[in-house]
Residue, then its C-alpha position, 0 to 999 in steps of 0.5 A: x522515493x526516500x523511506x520514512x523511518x518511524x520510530x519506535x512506540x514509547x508510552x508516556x511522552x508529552x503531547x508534542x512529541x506523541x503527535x508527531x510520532x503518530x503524524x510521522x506514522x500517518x505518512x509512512x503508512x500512506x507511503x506505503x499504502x501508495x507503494x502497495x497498491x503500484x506494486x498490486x498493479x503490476x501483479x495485475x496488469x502482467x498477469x505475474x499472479x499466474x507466474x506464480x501458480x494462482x488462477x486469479x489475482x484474487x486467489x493470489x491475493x487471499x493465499x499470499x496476501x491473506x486479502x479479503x475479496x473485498x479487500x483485493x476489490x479496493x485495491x483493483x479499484x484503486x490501481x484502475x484509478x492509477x489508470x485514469x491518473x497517471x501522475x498519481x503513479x509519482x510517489x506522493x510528496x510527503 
């Protein structure tokens, strides 16, 4: 998976260019919203949270991510989805 570079915020450019920024913004935060939630899956599924001295990943999540409970929930949610669909384990086409 390549990284997106975005650039950098400048105020005052014509419309094209802000929305292709904010388009090339949008596709590097899914991107790593994608790469975030493989990387939360391994945390889970090796237990590594344990490695790394919290009880559960919950408690990890909350201490080293600063995760809300509903937040940690969403992200379990969506690695069982990878579970059920495993192609979704590709990083996206962008």
């Amino acid at each position: 998976m390549s990284i997106i570079a975005i650039d950098s915020f400048v105020p005052d450019q014509s419309a094209v260019e802000v929305s292709a920024c904010l388009k090339k913004a949008v596709r590097a935060m899914d991107q790593a919203r994608h790469c975030a939630v493989l990387w939360f899956k391994e945390i889970v599924e090796r237990e590594l949270y344990k490695e790394l001295g919290y009880g559960s990943v919950y408690q990890y999540a909350a201490m080293e991510l600063e995760f809300s409970k509903t937040r940690t929930g969403d992200f379990l949610h969506l690695a069982r989805k990878l579970e059920k669909l495993p192609r979704l384990k590709r990083a996206p086409s962008l």
